[in-house]
TORPA-971306 format. One record per residue: z, y, x of N, C-alpha, C in turn; residue in three letters. Coordinates in steps of 0.05 Angstrom, whole numbers, plus 5000, padded with zeros to 4 digits. Layout:
ZYXZYXZYXALA ...
This chain:
202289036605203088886582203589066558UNK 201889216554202489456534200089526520UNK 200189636496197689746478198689966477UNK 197190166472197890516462195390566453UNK 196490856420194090866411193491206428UNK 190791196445190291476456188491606442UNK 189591846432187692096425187392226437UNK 184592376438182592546451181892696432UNK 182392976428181393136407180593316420UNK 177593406427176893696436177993686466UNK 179593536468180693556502178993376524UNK 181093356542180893096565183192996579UNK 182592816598184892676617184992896630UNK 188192806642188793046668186992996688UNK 186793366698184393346716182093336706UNK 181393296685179093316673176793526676UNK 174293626683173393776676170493786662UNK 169994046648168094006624168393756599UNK 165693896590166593556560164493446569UNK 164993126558163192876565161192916551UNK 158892886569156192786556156992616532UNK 154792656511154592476487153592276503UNK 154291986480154891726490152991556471UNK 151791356492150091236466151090986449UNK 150390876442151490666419153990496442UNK 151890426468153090136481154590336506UNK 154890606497156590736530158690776526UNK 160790886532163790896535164391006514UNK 166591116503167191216477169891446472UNK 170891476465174191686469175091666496UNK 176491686500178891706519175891496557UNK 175791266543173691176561170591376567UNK 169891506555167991706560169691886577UNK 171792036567171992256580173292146613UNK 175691866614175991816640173691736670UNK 171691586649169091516662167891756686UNK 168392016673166592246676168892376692UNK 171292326707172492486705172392406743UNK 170592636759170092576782172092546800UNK 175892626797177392666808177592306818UNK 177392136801178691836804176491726823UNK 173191806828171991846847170791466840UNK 170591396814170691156803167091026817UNK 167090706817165290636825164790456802UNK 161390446788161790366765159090026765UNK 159889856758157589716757157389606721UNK 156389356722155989276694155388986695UNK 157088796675155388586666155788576642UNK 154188296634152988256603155488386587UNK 158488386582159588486558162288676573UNK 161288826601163488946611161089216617UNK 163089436634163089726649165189726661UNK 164289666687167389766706167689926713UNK 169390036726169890266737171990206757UNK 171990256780173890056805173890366822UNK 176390466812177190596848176890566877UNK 176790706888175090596924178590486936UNK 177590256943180890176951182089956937UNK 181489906912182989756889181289466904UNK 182489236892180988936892178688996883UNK 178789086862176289066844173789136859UNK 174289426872171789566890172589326916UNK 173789186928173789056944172388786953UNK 172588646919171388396911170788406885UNK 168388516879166988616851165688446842UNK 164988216854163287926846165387886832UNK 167787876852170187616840170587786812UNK 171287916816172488106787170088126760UNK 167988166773166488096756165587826732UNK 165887626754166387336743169087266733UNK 171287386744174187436717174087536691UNK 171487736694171287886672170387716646UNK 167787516656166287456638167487206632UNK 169487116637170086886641173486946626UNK 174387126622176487206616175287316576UNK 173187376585171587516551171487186537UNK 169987076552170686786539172286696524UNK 175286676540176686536530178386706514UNK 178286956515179487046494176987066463UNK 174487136464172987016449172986756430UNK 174286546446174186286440177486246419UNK 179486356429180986406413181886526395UNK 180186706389179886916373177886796342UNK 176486546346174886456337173486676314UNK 172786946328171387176310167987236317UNK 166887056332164087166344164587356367UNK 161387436372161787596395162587876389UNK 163788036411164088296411161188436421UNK 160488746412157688776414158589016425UNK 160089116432159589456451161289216480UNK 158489376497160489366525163289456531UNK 165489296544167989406538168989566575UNK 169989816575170389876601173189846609UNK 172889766625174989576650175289796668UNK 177789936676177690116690180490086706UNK 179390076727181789926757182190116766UNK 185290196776186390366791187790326817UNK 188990516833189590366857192290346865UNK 193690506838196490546840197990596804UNK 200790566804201090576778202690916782UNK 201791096806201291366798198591466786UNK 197191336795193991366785194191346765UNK 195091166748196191026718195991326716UNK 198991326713200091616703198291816708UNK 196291936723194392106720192492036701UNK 190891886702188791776677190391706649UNK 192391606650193391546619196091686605UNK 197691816633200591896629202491696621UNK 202091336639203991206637204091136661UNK 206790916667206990786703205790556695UNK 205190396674204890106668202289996687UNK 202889776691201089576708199389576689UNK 198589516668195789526649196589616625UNK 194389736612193689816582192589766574UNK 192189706547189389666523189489926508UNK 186389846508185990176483184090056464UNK 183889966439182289876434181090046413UNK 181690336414179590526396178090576418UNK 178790506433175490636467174390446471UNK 174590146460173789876469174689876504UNK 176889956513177289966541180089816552UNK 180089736582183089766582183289916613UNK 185589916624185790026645188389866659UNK 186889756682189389656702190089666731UNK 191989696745192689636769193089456777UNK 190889226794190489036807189488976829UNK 192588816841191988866874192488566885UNK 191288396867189788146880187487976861UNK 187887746872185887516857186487386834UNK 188987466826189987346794189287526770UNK 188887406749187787596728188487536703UNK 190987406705192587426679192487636667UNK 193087876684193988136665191088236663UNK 188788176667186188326650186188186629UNK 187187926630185487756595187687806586UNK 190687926585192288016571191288276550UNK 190588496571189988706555186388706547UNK 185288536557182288556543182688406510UNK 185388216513185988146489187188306464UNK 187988416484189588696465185988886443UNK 184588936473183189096459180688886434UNK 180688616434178888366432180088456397UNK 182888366401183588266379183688446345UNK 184788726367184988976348181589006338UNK 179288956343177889006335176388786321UNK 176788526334175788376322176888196295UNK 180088266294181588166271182988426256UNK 182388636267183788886257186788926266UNK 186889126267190789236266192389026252UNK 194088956268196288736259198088846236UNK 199088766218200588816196203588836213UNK 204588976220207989026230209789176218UNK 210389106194211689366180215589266200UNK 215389096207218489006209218889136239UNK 216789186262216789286283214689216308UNK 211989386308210389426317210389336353UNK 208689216351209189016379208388766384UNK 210688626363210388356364207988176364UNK 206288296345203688106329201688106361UNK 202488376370198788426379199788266411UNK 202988236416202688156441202887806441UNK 204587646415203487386415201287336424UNK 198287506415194987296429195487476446UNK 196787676458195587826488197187606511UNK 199087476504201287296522199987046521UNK 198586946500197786666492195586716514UNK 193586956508190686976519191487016553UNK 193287046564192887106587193186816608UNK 194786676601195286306600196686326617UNK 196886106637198586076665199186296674UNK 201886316685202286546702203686536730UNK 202686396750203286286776202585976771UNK 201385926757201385706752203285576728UNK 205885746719206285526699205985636673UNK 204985346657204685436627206585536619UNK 205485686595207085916579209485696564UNK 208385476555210785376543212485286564UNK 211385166584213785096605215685236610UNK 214585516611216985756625219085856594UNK 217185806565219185856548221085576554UNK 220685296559222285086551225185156573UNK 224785346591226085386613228285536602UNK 226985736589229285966579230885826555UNK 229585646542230585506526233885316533UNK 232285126558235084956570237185166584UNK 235685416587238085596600239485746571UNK 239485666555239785876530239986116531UNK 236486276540236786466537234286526518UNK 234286396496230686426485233086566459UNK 231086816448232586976428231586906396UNK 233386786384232386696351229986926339UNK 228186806334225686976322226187156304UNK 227287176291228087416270228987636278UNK 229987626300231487866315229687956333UNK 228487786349225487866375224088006353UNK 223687926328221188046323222188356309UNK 224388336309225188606292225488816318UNK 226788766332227088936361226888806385UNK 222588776384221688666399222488896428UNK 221789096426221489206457224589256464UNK 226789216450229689196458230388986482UNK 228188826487230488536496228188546523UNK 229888416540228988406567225088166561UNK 224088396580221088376568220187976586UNK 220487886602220087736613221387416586UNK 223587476576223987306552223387366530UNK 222287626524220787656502217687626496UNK 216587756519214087606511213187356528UNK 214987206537213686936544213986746516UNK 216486826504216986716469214086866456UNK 213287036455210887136444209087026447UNK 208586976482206086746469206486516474UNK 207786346479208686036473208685896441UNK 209886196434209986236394206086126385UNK 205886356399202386346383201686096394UNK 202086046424199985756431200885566409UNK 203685516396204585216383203285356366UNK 203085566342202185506323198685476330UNK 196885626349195285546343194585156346UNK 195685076363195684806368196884626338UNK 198684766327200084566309198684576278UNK 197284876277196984936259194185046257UNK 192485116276189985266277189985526284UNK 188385726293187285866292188086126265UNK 186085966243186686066216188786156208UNK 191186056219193186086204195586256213UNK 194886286245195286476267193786806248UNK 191386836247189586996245191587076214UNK 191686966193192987026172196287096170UNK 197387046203200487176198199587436209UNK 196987456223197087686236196687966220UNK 194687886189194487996172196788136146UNK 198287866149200687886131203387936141UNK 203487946166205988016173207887786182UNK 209687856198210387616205214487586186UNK 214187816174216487856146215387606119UNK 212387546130210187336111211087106114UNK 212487016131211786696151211686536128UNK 214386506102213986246094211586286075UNK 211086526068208786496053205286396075UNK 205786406094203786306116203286026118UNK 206385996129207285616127208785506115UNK 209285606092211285446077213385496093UNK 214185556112216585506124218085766135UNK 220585796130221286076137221486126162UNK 222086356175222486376198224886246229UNK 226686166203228386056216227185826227UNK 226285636205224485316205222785296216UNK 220285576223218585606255220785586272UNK 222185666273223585776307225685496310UNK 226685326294226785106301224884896302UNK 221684866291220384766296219584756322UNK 219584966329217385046358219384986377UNK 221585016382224585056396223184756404UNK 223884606373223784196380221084216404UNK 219084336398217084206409217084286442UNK 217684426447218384546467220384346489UNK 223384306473223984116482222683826491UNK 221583746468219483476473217283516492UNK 216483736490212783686506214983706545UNK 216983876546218483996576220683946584UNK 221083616578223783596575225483676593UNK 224483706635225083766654223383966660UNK 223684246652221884486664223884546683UNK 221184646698222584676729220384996734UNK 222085236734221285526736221985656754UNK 221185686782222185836800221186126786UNK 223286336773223086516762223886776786UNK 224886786809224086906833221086996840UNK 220186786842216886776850216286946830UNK 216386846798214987016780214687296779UNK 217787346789219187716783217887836801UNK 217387666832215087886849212688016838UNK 
């Protein structure tokens, strides 16, 4: 559930050796070139129409590479479709690990997934058949390139994980607004002005499920467009967005929330496994 920006200057990943072959237009790129090449991870690589995988011996991925494959393309979709920007044109590499120490060798973090979207890549540890968290971070890398760097002068975070939380959808099955209407009747949903100022302060499970519940109402209430334009202007922008300040989103959306869930029912146990 994370973006980081990775530089590669003249170097490589740990363990690395030699420098990467030059790359052609549609092959891997920074940080994704040099991990690709990097024989220690011992990576198994296939391809479809708008992916490059790369699946560790062991991981799901190398296990059931159809299935993952058809997550892939099917996951490019729908973040595609939300994004309402056309297609993406460099193959993007998908690179599965088998542990979140492996993480930390290829990237130098423990996180279950990353986006990189100056490599067009992401990298995750996945060890079943759900794939929320790839269309999270393929959204991460979708959006940074296809709508540009989010405007965050108030605190870097917020913008890019609203569509990475929106884009990833159900998560055990329940909708994103369901599980916000939950935190809601429990009063624990945090007034928007403050989430967005010290987003990575507050316990991450009520912060970004408010992140993307946020984006799904406005794209539903409001479009697409208008989503795409706070992303540009900031979300310090809102009433210049919607007329309405931030307070007047965060009670708008609050109401709707209430109305669409009036009885959410979240076994939040299950989720935390």
């Amino acid at each position: 559930m994370k973006i980081v920006a990775l530089l590669i200057a003249g170097g490589c990943l740990l363990g690395c050796a030699g420098e990467p072959e030059a790359v052609t237009s549609d092959g891997p790129i920074g940080m994704a070139a040099v991990l690709s090449q990097n024989a220690a991870f011992g990576f198994e690589t296939s391809q479809t129409e708008h992916f490059r995988i790369h699946s560790q011996p062991g991981t799901y991925a190398s296990e059931d590479p159809v299935r993952v494959q058809t997550d892939l393309e099917e996951s490019y979709e729908r973040c595609i479709g939300i994004l309402d920007a056309g297609e993406f044109g460099p193959r993007i590499d998908a690179f599965y690990l088998r542990s979140r120490e492996e993480m930390a060798r290829a990237a130098g973090v423990t996180w279950s997934g990353l986006g990189v979207p100056e490599a067009n890549a992401f990298l995750r540890v996945r060890d079943g058949a759900d794939s929320t968290s790839d269309r999270h971070e393929l959204m991460h890398v979708l959006s940074h390139n296809l709508w540009g760097p989010p405007n965050e002068r108030t605190k870097i975070g917020w913008m890019s994980e609203v569509l990475a939380m929106h884009a990833g959808g159900p998560i055990r099955s329940y909708p994103i607004h369901e599980m916000a209407a939950d935190l809601a009747r429990q009063g624990k949903l945090i007034p928007l002005a403050p989430l967005i100022a010290g987003f990575d302060t507050y316990d991450e499970w009520t912060a970004y499920t408010q992140a993307g519940s946020f984006a799904g109402y406005v794209i539903e209430r409001y479009g697409t467009t208008k989503l795409r334009e706070l992303w540009h202007r900031g979300p310090e922008r809102m009433a210049t967005v919607f007329g309405k300040d931030i307070a007047e989103m965060d009670a708008e959306w609050t109401a709707y929330l209430r109305e669409s869930y009036p009885d959410p029912q979240v076994n939040w146990s299950l989720l935390e496994e």
